[in-house]
Wavefront OBJ file of the C-alpha trace (Angstrom):
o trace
v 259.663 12.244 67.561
v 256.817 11.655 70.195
v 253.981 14.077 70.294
v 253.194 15.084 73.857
v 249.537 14.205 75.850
v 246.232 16.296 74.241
v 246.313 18.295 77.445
v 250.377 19.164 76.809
v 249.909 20.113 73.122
v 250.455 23.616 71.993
v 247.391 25.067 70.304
v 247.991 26.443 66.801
v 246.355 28.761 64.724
v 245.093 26.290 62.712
v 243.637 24.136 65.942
v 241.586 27.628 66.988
v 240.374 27.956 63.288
v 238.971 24.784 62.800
v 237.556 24.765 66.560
v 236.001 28.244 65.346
v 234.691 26.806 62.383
v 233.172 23.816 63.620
v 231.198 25.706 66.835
v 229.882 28.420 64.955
v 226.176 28.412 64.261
v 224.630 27.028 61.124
v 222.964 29.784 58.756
v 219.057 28.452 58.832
v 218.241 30.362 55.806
v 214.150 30.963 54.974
v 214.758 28.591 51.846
v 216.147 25.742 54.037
v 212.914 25.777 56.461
v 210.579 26.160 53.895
v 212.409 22.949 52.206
v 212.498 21.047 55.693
v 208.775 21.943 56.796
v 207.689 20.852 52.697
v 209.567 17.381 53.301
v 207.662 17.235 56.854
v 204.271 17.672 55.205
v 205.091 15.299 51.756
v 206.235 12.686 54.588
v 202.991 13.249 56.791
v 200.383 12.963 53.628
v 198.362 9.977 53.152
v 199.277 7.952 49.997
v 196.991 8.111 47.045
v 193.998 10.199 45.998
v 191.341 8.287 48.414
v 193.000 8.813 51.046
v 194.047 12.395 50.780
v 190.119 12.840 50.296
v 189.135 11.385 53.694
v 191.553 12.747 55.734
v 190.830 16.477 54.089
v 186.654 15.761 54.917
v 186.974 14.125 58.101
v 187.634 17.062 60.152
v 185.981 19.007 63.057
v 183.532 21.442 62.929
v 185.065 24.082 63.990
v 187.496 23.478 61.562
v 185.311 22.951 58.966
v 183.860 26.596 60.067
v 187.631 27.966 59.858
v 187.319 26.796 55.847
v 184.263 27.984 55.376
v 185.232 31.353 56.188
v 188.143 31.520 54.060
v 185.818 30.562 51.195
v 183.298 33.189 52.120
v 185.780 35.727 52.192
v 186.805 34.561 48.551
v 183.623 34.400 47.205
v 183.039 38.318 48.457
v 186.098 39.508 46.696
v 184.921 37.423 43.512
v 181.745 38.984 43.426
v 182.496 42.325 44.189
v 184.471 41.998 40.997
v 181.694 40.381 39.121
v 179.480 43.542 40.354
v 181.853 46.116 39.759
v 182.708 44.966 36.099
v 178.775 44.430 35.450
v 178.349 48.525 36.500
v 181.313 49.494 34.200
v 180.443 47.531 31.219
v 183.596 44.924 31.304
v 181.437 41.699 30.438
v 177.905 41.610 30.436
v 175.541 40.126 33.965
v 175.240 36.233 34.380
v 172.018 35.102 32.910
v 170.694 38.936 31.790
v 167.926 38.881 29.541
v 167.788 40.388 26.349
v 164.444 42.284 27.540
v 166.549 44.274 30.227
v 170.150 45.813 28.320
v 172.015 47.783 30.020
v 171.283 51.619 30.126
v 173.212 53.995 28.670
v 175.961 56.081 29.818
v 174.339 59.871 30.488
v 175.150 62.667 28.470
v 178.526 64.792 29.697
v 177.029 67.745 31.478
v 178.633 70.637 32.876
v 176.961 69.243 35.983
v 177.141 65.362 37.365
v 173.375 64.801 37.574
v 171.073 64.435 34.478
v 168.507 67.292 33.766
v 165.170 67.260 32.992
v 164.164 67.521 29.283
v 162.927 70.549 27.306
v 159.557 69.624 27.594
v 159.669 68.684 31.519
v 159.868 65.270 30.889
v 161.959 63.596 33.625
v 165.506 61.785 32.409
v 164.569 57.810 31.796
v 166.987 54.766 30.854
v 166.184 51.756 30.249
v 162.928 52.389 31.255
v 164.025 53.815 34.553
v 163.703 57.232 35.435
v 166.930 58.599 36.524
v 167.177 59.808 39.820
v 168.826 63.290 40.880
v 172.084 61.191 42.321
v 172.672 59.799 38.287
v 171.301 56.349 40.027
v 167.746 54.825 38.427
v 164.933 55.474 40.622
v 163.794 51.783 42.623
v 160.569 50.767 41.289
v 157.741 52.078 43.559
v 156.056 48.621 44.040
v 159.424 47.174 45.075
v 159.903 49.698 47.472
v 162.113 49.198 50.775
v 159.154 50.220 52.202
v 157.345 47.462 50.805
v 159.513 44.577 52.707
v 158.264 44.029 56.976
v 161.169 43.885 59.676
v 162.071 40.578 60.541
v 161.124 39.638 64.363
v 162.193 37.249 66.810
v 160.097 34.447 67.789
v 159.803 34.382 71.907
v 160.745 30.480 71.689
v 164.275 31.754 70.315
v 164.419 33.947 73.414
v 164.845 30.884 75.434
v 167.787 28.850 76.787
v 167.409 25.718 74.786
v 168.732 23.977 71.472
v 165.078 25.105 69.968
v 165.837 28.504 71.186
v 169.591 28.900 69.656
v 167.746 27.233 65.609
v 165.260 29.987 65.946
v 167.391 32.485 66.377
v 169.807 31.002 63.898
v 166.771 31.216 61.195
v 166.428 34.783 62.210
v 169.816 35.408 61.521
v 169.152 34.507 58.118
v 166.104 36.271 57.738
v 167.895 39.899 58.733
v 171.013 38.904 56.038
v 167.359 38.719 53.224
v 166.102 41.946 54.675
v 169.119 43.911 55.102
v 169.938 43.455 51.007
v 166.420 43.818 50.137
v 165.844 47.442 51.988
v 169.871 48.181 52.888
v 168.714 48.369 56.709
v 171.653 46.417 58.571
v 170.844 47.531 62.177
v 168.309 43.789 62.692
v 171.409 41.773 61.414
v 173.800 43.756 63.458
v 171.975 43.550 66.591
v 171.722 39.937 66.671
v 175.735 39.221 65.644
v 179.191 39.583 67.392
v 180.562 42.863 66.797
v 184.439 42.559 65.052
v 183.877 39.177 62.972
v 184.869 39.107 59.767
v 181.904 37.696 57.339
v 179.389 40.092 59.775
v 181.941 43.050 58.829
v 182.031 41.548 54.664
v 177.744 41.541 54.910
v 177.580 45.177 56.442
v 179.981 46.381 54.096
v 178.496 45.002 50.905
v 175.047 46.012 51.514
v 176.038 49.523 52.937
v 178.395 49.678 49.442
v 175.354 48.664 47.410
v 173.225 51.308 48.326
v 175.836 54.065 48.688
v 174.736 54.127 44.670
v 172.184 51.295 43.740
v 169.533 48.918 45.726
v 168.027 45.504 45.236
v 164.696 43.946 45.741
v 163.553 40.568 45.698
v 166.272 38.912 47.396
v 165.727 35.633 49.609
v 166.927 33.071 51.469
v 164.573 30.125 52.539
v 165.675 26.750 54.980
v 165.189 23.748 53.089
v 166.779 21.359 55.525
v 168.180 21.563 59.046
v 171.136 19.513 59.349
v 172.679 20.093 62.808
v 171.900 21.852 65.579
v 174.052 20.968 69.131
v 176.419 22.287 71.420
v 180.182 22.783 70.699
v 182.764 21.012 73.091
v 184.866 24.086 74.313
v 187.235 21.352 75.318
v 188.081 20.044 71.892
v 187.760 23.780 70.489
v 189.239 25.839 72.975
v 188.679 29.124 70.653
v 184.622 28.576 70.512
v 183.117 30.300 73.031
v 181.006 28.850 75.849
v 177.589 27.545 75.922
v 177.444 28.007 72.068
v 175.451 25.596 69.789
v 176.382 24.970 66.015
v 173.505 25.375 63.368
v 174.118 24.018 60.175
v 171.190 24.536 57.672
v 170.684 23.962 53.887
v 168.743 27.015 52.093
v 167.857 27.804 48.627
v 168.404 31.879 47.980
v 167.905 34.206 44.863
v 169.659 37.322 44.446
v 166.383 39.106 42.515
v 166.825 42.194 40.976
v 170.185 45.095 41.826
v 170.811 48.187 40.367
v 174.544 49.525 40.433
v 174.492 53.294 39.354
v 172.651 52.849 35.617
v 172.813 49.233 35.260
v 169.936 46.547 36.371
v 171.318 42.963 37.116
v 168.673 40.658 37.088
v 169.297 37.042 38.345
v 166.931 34.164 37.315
v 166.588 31.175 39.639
v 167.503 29.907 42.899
v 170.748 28.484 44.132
v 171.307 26.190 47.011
v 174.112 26.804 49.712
v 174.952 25.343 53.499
v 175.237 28.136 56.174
v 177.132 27.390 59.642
v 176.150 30.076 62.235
v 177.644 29.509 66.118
v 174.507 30.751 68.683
v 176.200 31.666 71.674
v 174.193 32.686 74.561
v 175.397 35.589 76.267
v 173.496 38.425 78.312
v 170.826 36.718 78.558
v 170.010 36.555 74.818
v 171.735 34.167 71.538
v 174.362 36.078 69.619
v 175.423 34.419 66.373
v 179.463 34.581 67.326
v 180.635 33.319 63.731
v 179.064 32.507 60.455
v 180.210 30.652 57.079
v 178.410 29.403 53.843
v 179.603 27.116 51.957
v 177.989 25.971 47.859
v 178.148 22.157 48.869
v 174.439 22.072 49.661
v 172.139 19.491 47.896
v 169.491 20.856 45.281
l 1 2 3 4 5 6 7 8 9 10 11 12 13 14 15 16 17 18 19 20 21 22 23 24 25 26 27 28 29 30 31 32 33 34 35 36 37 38 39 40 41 42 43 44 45 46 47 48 49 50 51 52 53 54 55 56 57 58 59 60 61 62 63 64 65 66 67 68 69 70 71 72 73 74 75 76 77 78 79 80 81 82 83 84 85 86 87 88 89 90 91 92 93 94 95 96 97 98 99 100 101 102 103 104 105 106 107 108 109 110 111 112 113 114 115 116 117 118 119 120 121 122 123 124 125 126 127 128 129 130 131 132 133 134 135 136 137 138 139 140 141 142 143 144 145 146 147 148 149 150 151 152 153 154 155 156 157 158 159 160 161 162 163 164 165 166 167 168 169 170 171 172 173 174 175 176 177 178 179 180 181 182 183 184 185 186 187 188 189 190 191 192 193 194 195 196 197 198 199 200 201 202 203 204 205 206 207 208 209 210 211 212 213 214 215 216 217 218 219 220 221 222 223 224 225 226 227 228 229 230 231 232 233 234 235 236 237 238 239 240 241 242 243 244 245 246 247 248 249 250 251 252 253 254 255 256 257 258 259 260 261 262 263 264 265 266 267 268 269 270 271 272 273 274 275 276 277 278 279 280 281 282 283 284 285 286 287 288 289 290 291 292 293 294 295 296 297
């Protein structure tokens, strides 16, 4: 029997099945690109531990900046934790001395706020008189009052590298102040509205004094490790005319006080701080900030 030309053959219903089943589109399930984009990385990685190492450090600022705030972020959520556990009695502050223990819970009153005593005596704990908000008064010598404004120097007015460090330092003097007296308005003044560590600082200073303060907090340079302009070429999302400060500093937290518990921290820490000073309106604006704990002590 001879089977007539392609173009002369009758199409069956098994010829349109298989023609259907062969053009229709492949499912590309969530699992499968997840799988193929896994292989594409494990194919792309450098072989062996060295090598991972380099290529992971030997990347641009800016996206060294992009990790650093990631880690800053991190490190807020951390130690709100810590804090928050320290004020509710969940484990007991890092490096508290034996000298300072924790005050007591007050007495269950028909009213929120502690009362005076029978014989007039005002409410103490721990050696603290309590304060009419149930929060321990701040120590009168330690007083926000006690702590000067922060002011820029006229050099970091100007349009130069010089200009954009001071101001940089500056920034980092308004971050001491603002946790020492709970004044953010210097720190805010001299940062780019809508950026997400300026937003973390402002909140967790604002949240510390909605019920507690701190005193003795600082922040000193040690070392100044880079200061010159970004290429807006290589990183398009940097704004123009903006120079990158990276500085080491050595900071103490001092003394905080969450509701009716004092955290006292002994020693200083070092830490690396990234700020980008852009110049805009005629003035530096710090346009993104990170810290990172890789600083030398």
């Amino acid at each position: 029997m001879m089977v007539p030309p392609l173009s002369e053959r009758p199409v069956t219903e098994e010829d349109e099945e298989r023609f259907r089943r062969e053009t229709a589109p492949r499912k590309y399930t969530l699992r499968r690109r997840w799988a193929d984009y896994r292989a594409e990385v494990k194919a792309r990685r450098p072989k062996g531990a060295r090598a991972r190492a380099r290529a992971w450090l030997h990347v641009e600022p800016f996206y060294w900046g992009m990790r650093v705030v990631y880690v800053v972020l991190f490190a807020g959520a951390v130690l709100s934790v810590y804090v928050n556990g320290v004020a509710n009695g969940w484990w007991p502050a890092w490096g508290e001395r034996p000298t300072v223990a924790a005050t007591t819970t007050p007495p269950v009153n028909p009213t929120p706020t502690p009362s005076p005593s029978a014989t007039g005596e005002a409410a103490m704990s721990g050696g603290y008189q309590i304060g009419p908000d149930g929060v321990l008064v701040r120590p009168a010598e330690h007083a926000a009052s006690t702590y000067t404004k922060p002011e820029l120097p006229e050099e970091a007015k100007e349009h130069t590298e010089r200009g954009a460090e001071l101001a940089a330092e500056y920034v980092i003097d308004t971050i001491t102040y603002a946790w020492n007296t709970g004044d953010t308005r210097p720190f805010e003044d001299i940062t780019e509205p809508g950026k997400e560590v300026r937003e973390t600082y402002i909140h967790n200073v604002n949240e510390l004094y909605s019920h507690g303060w701190m005193y003795d907090s600082s922040s000193t340079v040690t070392r100044i490790l880079h200061v010159a302009p970004v290429d807006t070429e290589e990183h398009p999302k940097v704004e123009p005319d903006t120079i990158l400060v990276i500085f080491d500093i050595e900071s103490s937290n001092g003394t905080a006080c969450v509701d009716q518990k004092i955290i006292v921290s002994e020693g200083t820490y070092p830490s690396r701080i990234f700020l980008h000073m852009t110049w805009k309106n005629g003035r530096w604006i710090d346009t993104g900030t990170g810290v990172t704990d890789d600083a030398q002590s």
